[in-house]
C-alpha positions, 0 to 999 in steps of 0.5 A: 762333323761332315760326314759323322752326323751332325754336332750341336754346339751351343753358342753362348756370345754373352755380354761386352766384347763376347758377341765381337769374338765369338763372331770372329771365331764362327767366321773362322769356322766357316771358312775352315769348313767346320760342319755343326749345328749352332744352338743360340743360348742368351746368358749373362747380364744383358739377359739378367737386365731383360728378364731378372734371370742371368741364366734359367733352368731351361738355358741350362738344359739346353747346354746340357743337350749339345755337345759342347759349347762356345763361350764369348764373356759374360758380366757380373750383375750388380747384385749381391746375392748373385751366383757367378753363372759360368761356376754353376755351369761348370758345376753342373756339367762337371767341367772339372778341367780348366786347360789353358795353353800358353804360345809365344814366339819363345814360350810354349806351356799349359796351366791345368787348373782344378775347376770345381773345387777350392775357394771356388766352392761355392760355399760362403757366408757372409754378414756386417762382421764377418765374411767366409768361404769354404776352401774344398779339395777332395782326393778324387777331385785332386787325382781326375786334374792329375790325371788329366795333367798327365795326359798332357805331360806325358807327350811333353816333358816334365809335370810341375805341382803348384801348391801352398802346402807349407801353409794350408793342410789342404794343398798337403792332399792336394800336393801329394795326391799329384805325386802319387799320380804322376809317380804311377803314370811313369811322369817326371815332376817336381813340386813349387810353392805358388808364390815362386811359380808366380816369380819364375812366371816372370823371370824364368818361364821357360823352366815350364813346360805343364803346370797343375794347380788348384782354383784360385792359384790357376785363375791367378797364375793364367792371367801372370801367364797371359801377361808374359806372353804379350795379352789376355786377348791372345789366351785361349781356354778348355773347360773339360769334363768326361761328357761336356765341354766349353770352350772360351777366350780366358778374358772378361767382358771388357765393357768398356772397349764393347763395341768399339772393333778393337777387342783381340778375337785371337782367344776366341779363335784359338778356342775355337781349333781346341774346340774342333780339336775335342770334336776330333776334328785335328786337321781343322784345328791345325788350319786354325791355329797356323792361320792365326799365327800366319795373320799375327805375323803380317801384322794384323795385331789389334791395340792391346798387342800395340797394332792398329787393325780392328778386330773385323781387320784381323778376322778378315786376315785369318779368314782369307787365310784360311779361303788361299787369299793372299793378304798383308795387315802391315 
């Protein structure tokens, strides 16, 4: 960043409300002070309608050459044989950690999600009569989540393993691999099955404090989680690995409200501070994330949290925020 030589983060709006948020998060960047070189790489569905190509070879190298990326949403093509773009670019760069955080008034906990294997896999077939996908979880696989799971808990307080081991032999390495990590690593856990996380996700949340999981149980349980605390729009997400980053709002492309001002940029403004977080940059990131708390609470709340502002409303709010303007979206 200032002062340590220029970063190069690739900036990838993609299609519905992606180009809405990820506007919202570069003004807050801006006005944060945040110094990076922006690459523009177009991907997704509208690139695919242009060209028959949601993603090329050259767009990926160009991803693969800065440091990081900021991610708006994409949409699916509607074509059968197409390959989800955001599981190959996670392949491709090893983004092998999906760190979701979780903040509400009364909550505070992170869903770690193994990211490039399970039913994500990739590996399928399918004909008129018959459909099927491969569920892949390898030990090295489940001991770099694990690791990165106990990273997290230990600052925190306790490790929980999300697992379905009393029916898949597959979550059984996955489950213990997890416990053989955390017992080395000195961290306290226990172990639930995903379908009574799923209960306690509604019913007890607070008993959480650091989840890790596979795939598909990470992709389900983040999206209980964003529901308890109040909206998709408000989730932020990491999508780590040991050279490369990507950093995203946990919502879709929302086709249907694009283009109306009324998509909630709070995601990708907190993707945004984790990204400046990863860019060691902690101090700006801290701004971020406190200004967002501050607009949220002088009301600037988009419809999906029951308010009336725009999404231009609340990222005017946060920005001046962060400039020492006063302001009230009440």
């Amino acid at each position: 960043m200032s002062g340590r030589g220029s970063k190069k983060v690739a900036i990838v709006a993609g299609d519905g409300i992606g180009p809405e948020v990820v506007e919202s998060a570069l003004a807050v960047l801006e006005a944060v002070g945040a110094d990076f070189e922006r690459v523009p790489v177009e991907i997704g569905l509208v690139r695919w309608k242009r060209t028959g190509l949601a993603m090329s070879e050259e767009d990926l190298a160009a991803l693969k050459e800065c440091d990081c990326i900021l991610f708006g949403a994409i949409s699916t093509p509607p074509d059968p044989n197409y390959k989800s773009v955001l599981l190959r670019i996670r392949k491709e760069l090893d983004l092998y950690a999906n760190i979701r955080p979780f903040q509400s008034q009364n909550l505070d906990f992170i869903i770690v999600r193994e990211n490039t294997e399970g039913l994500y896999s990739g590996i399928e077939e399918m004909d008129a009569e018959r459909a099927q996908t491969m569920r892949i979880i390898t030990r090295r696989g489940s001991e770099r989540i694990a690791e990165k799971a106990c990273d997290l808990a230990a600052s925190r307080q306790k490790l929980t393993i999300i697992h379905k081991s009393n029916v898949l032999k597959s979550d059984r390495l996955f489950l213990r691999t997890c416990q053989a990590t955390a017992k080395r690593r000195g961290v306290p856990y226990e172990d639930m099955l995903v379908d009574a996380a799923a209960y306690n996700m509604v019913t007890n949340p607070r008993r959480f404090d650091v989840l890790v999981t596979t795939n598909l149980f990470g992709d389900i349980l983040s999206d209980e989680a964003a529901g308890v605390i109040g909206s998709l729009g408000l989730c932020a997400s990491a999508n780590i690995g040991t050279d490369h980053a990507l950093f995203e709002p946990i919502h879709g492309s929302a086709p249907d409200i694009a283009g109306k001002s009324i998509a909630n940029p709070i995601g990708a403004m907190r993707s945004a501070a984790m990204m400046m977080r990863w860019l060691d940059e902690p101090e700006m990131a801290s701004r971020i994330e406190a200004a967002v708390q501050e607009g949220l609470a002088s009301g600037a709340r988009t419809p999906d949290l029951g308010g009336n502002s725009r999404t231009v409303d609340v990222t005017r709010a946060v920005v001046g925020l962060l400039r020492g303007r006063d302001t009230n979206w009440s």
